[in-house]
N, C-alpha and C positions, 0 to 999 in steps of 0.2 A: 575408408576410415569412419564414416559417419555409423556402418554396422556396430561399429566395435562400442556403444552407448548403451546404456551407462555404464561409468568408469566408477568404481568403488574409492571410496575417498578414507582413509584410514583415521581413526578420530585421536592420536597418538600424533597428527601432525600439526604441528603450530605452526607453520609457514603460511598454512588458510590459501594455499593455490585450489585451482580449481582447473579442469579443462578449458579448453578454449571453448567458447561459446558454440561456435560453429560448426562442431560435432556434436550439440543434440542431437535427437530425435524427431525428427520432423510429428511423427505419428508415436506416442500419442503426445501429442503438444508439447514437446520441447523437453521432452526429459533429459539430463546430464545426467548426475551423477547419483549416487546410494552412500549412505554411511555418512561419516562424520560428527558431527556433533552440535549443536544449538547455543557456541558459546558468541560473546558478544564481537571479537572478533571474526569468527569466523563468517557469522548472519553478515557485517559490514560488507567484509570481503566478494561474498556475494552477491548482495545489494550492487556493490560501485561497481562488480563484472557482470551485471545484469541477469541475475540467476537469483533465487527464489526459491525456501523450503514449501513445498506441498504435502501432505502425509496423512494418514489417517493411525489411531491407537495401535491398529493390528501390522504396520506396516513398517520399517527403518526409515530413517529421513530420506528422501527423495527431496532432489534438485533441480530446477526446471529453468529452462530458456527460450519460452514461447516464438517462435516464428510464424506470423509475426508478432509482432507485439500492439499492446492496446495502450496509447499513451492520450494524455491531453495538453496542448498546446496552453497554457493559461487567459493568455488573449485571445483565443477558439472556442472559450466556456459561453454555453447556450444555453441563455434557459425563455424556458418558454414563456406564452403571456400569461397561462393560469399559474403559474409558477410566479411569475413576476407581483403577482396580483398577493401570493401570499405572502411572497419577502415585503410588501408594502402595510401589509395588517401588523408586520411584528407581535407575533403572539405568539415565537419562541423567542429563549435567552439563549444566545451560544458562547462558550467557552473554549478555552485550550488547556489539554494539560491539568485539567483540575480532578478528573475522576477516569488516571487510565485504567485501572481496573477492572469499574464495574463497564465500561466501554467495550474491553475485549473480552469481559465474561457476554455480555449481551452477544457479542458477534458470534462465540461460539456457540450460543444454545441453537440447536436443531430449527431448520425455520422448511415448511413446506412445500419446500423449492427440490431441484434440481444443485441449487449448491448450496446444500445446507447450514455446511457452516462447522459440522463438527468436525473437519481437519483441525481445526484449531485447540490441539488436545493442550491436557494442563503442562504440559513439557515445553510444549509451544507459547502457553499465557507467561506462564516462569521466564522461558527465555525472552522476551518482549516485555515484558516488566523489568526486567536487567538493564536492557538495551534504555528504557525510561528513566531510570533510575540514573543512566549512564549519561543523560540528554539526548540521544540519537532517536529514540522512541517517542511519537507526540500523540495527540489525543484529540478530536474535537469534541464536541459535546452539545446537545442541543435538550433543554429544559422546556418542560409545559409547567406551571404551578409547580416549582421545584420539585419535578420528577423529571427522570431521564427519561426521554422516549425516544431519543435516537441519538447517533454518533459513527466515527469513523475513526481509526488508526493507520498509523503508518512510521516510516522510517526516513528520517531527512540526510539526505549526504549532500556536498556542497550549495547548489542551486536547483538539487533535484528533490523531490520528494514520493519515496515512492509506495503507494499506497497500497494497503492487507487488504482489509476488511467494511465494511461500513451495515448495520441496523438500523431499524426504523419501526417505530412500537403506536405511529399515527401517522397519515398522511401526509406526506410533502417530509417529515423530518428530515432523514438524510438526506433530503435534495438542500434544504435550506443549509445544514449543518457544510453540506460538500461545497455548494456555490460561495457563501460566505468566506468558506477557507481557501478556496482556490481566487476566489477576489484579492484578498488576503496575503497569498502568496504571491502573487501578480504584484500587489505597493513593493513587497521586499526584494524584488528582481529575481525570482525564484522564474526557471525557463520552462522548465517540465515536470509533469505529474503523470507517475509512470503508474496504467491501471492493469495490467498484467496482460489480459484475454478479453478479447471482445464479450461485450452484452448489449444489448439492446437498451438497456436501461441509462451505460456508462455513455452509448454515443448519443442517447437524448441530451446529455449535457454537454456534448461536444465532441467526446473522445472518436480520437480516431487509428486506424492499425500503419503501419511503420514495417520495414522489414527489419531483420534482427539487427542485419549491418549496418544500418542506420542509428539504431535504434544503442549499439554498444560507440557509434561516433559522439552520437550527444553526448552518452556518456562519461565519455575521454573528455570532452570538454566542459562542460557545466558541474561536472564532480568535483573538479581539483578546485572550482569556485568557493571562496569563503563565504558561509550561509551562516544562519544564526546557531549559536549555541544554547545549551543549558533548553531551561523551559521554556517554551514560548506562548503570549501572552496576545490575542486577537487585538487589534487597534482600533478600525475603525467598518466593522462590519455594518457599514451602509445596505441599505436593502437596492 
């Protein structure tokens, strides 16, 4: 069965099923399904069955289900002493929610990496500004001298949150912008922060890999959890 991946998904269907997870593609990382469409239900349905649009302009929407998966345990967030050192200078401001836009235009611009960033085409900013719009969609934001120079987005379902993107335009930003929010999420009983695919960068904070089936049991359980609605508003981002 696991051959027969990916399964075309007809964007004509408002039921927003999906395959079972457990017929990805192992190789190349977790691929499900093709086709469908970037509406706000359907991105949800996704999300809470642990699957994930990937896609680049030239491409149909591609659906993925990493095995395994890169998640962060909120009480496992690590940050290091040079890190520590700069949450203590406070010389960013972070927010939530105040500027998702210019947030995930930043994430899409091209960065000199290995994962650049421009999957995240304007069909993609569109549909994640919906989902914002919708309150399912949230934003961090981290200011120098009231300028953005880094941030992260993502998409919150019950107690889980699980996270696109994140930029950095100075040193340390999105590590401050990410540690603060996942503190953060930790006060509101928030269980897991789902980071897709391993990196090197996401297990210097913590993150660690899970297998799917694990990884779709949390799921089942911290999704159906009542989490915050509407906009949300950072509390008490101690350094």
């Amino acid at each position: 069965m696991r051959g027969l991946a990916p399964f075309w998904i007809d964007p004509r269907d408002t039921d927003y099923t999906f395959p079972d997870i457990s017929l990805a593609l192992d190789e190349p990382d977790g691929l499900l399904s093709v086709g469908g469409d970037l509406s706000p239900g359907r991105l949800l349905a996704a999300y809470r069955h642990g699957i994930f649009p990937w896609y680049n302009h030239s491409q149909p929407i591609l659906w993925w289900s990493p095995n395994p998966r890169a998640v962060l345990f909120p009480h496992k967030l690590h940050v290091s002493r040079s890190l520590r050192k700069t949450l203590r200078q406070q010389h960013f401001k972070i927010t939530t929610d105040t500027a998702f836009g210019e947030v995930i235009k930043a994430c899409s611009t091209p960065r000199d990496d290995a994962n650049s960033g421009t999957w995240i085409t304007e069909e993609m900013q569109q549909a994640y500004r919906h989902l914002f719009e919708l309150g399912h969609a949230h934003s961090v934001e981290c200011w120098l001298d009231g300028k953005l120079i880094g941030g992260l987005y993502g998409v919150g379902i019950g107690k889980v949150f699980f996270g696109e993107s994140m930029f950095s335009r100075a040193r340390d930003a999105s590590k401050v912008a990410f540690v603060l929010w996942v503190r953060q999420l930790e006060q509101w009983g928030y269980a897991l922060v789902d980071c897709q695919v391993h990196s090197a960068h996401l297990e210097s904070l913590g993150a660690e890999t899970i297998d799917r089936e694990h990884f779709r049991q949390l799921l089942d359980h911290w999704c159906p959890q009542a989490g915050r609605t509407g906009r949300w508003t950072i509390l008490n981002p101690e350094p």
